[in-house]
PLY file of the C-alpha trace (Angstrom):
ply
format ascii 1.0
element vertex 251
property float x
property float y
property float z
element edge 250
property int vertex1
property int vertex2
end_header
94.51 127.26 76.67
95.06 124.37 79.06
98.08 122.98 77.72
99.36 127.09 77.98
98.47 126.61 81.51
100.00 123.58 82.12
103.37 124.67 79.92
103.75 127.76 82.08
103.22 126.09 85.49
106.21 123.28 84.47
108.32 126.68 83.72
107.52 127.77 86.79
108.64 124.39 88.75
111.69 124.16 87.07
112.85 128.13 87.86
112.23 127.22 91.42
113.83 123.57 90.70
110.67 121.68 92.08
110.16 120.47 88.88
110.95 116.83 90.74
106.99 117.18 91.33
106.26 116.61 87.48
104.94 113.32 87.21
106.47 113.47 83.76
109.80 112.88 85.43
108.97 110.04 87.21
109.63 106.43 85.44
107.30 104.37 83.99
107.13 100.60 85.51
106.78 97.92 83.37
103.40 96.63 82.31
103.81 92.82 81.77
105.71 93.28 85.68
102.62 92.70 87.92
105.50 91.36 91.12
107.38 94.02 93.05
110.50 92.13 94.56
110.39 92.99 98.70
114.54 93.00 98.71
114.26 89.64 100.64
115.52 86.93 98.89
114.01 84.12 101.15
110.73 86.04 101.10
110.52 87.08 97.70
111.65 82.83 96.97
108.73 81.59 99.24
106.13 84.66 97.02
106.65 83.77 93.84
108.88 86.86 93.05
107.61 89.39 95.57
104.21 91.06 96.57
101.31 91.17 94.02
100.72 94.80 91.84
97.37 96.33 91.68
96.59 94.64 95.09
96.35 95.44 98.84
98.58 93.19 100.89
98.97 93.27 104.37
102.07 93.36 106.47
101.12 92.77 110.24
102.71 91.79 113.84
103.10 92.89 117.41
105.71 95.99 118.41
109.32 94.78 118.00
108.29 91.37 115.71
110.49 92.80 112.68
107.61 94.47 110.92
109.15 98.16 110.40
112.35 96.40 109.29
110.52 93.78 106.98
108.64 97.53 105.71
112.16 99.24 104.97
113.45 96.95 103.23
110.39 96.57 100.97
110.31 100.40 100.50
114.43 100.31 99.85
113.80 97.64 97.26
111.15 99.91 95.72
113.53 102.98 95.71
116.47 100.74 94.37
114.35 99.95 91.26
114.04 103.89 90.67
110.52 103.73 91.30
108.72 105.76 93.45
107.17 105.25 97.05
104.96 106.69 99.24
104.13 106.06 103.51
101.21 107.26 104.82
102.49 107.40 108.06
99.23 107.58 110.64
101.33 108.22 113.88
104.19 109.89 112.75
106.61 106.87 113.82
109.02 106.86 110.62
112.77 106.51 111.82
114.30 108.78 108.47
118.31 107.95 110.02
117.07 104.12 110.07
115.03 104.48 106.28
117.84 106.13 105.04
120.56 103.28 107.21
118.72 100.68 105.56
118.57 101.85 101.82
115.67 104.03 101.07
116.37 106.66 99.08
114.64 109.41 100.40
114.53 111.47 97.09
112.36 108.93 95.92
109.78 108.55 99.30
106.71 110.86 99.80
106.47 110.65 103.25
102.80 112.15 105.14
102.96 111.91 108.23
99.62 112.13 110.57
98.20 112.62 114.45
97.11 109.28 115.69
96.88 108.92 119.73
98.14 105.22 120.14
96.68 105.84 123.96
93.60 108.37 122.99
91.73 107.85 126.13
88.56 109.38 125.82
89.65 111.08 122.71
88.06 108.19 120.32
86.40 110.45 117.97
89.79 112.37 117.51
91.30 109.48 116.47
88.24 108.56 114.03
88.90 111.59 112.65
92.73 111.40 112.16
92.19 107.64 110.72
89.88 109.05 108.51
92.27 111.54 107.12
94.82 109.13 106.93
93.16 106.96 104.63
91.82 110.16 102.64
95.49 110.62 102.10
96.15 107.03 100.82
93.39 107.31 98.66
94.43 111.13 97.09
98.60 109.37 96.17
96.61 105.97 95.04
94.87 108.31 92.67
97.72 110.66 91.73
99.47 106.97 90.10
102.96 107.02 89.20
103.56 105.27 92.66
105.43 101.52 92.48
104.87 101.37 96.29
102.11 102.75 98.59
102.09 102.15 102.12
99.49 102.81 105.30
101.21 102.07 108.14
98.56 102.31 111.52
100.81 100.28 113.40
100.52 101.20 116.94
96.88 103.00 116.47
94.59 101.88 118.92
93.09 98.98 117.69
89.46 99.73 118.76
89.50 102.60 116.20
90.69 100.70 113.50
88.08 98.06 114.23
85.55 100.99 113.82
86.12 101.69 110.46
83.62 100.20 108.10
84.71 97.28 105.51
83.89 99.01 102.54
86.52 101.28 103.34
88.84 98.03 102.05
87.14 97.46 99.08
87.40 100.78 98.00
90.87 100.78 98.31
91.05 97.78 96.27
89.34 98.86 93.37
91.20 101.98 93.20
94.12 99.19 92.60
92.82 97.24 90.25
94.53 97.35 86.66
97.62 99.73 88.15
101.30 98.66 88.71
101.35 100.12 92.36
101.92 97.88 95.24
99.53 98.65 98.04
100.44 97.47 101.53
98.74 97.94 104.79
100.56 97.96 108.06
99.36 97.04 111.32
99.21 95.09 114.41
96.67 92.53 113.33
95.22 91.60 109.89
92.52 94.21 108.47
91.91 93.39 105.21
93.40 92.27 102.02
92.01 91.49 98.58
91.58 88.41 96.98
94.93 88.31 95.34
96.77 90.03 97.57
98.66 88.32 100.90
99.41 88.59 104.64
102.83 88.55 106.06
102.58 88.00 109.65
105.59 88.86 112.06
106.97 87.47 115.34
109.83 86.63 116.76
111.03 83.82 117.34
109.39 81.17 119.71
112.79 79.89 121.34
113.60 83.47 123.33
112.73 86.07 122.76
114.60 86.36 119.21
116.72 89.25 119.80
120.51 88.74 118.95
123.03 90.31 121.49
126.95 90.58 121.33
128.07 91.26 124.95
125.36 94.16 125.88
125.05 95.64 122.33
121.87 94.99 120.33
122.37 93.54 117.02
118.94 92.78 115.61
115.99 90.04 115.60
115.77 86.50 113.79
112.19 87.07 112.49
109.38 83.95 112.02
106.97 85.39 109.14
104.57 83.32 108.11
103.27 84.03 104.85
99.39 83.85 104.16
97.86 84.42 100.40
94.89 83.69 98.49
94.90 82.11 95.20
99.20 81.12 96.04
101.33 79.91 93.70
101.95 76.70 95.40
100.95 76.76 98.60
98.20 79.04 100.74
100.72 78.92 104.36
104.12 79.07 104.38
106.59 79.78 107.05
110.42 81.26 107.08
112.70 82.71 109.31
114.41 86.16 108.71
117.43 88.46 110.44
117.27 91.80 110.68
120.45 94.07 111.43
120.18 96.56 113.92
121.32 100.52 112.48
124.48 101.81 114.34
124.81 105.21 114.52
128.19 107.45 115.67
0 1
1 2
2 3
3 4
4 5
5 6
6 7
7 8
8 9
9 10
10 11
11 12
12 13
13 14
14 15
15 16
16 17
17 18
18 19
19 20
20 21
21 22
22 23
23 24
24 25
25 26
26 27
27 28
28 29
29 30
30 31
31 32
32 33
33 34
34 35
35 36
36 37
37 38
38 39
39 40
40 41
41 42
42 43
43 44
44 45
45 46
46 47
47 48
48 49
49 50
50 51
51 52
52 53
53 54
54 55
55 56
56 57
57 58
58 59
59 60
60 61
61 62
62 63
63 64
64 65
65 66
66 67
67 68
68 69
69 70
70 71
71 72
72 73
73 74
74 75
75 76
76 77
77 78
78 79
79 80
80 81
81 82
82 83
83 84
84 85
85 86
86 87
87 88
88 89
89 90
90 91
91 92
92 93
93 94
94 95
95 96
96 97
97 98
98 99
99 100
100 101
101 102
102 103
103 104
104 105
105 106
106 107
107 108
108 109
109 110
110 111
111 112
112 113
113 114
114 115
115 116
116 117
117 118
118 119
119 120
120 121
121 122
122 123
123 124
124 125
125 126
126 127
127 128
128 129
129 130
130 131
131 132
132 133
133 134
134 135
135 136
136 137
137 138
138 139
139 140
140 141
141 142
142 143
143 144
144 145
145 146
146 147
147 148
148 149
149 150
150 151
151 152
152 153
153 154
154 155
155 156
156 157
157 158
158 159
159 160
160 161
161 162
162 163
163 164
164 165
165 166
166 167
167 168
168 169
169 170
170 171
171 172
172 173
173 174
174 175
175 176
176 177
177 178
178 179
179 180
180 181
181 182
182 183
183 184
184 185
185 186
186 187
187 188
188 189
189 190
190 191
191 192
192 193
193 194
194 195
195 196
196 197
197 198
198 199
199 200
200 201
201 202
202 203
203 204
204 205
205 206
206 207
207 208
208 209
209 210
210 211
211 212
212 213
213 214
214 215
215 216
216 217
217 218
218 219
219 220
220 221
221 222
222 223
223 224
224 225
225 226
226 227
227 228
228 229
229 230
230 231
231 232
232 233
233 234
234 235
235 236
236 237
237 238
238 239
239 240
240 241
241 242
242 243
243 244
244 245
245 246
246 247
247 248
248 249
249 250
């Protein structure tokens, strides 16, 4: 009777051509492949092929350090590989013409987007609330599998409420990691938490200037500093590199 069920609700999907939802469809990821490449050849070189599987990394640094563009690239990488990602978006900041500008293929992205306050005032339970959901909704994808790449992003969320929320909430997220191929990342302004074998990537611009690159009066993008914090490295626990990003132009 259940497999009746399930046959005719994958008829049903595919007469109404959501049958993309079936996580039949999706492809299966490797295994014995326990690195996800971040599309950064320098970065990828200095981690030892990319960011850990079955792990929660971190991927911090102030507003306009390089972090979003260090994130789209890492999601494009994922969505090159024909795997599939998904952003938990807390405050709703995604850019889709700059995901799409530099290479995600939004086919492939699951994108939920959420009602942080960065400035909540005295609306601090509001934003306990919509933190909460947030990481509800990491949790459900983390669960559904079949995800190469899952982000949180709470950059910009006021850092008092993400101080609030108890530690444990970390270490469940890392067990629901352990043994699966999925990349969990956690994006912020400062370092929350990471597990044992995951890493850190903190960004910041440069310390000569201010690290933004300008032809005449038009932008062109950032030369990044990320220094690269793991535990249990291959090689070395600290490293440091510098990155450019390109900025999107749009007619």
């Amino acid at each position: 009777m259940p497999q009746l069920a399930r046959a005719d609700l994958e008829s049903l999907l595919r007469t109404r051509r959501l049958d993309r939802t079936l996580t039949t469809a999706l492809p299966l990821i490797d295994p014995q492949d326990d690195i996800g490449p971040s599309g950064v050849t320098a970065l990828d070189a200095t981690l030892g092929g990319g960011f850990p599987r079955g792990q929660l990394s971190e991927l911090v640094g102030p507003r306009s350090s390089g972090r979003t563009s260090l994130l789209l690239r890492l999601l494009a990488a994922a969505t090159a590989r024909g795997e599939c990602v998904a952003l938990v978006d807390a405050l709703d900041m995604l850019d889709v013409e700059s995901a799409a500008a530099a290479g995600v293929d939004l086919e492939r992205l699951l994108w939920v987007r959420g009602h942080v306050v960065p400035n909540p005032g005295l609306c601090r339970d509001l934003n306990q609330r919509a933190l909460a959901q947030a990481i509800r909704a990491f949790t459900l994808v983390l669960q559904a599998g079949q995800f190469g790449l899952v982000v949180l992003d709470l950059a910009e969320a006021s850092p008092d409420a993400v101080r609030r929320l108890p530690f444990t909430t970390w270490l469940r997220l890392q067990r629901l990691l352990e043994g699966r191929q999925t990349m969990g990342v956690l994006v912020g302004n400062e370092p929350m938490a990471r597990s044992s074998a995951g890493l850190t990537i903190k960004a910041g611009s440069r310390e000569q200037g201010s690290g933004s690159r300008f032809s005449e009066r038009l932008f062109e993008g950032l030369n990044v500093d990320a220094s690269v914090i793991r535990a249990r490295a291959r090689g070395c626990e600290h490293a440091r590199l510098t990155l450019s990003t390109e900025a999107n132009a749009y007619v």
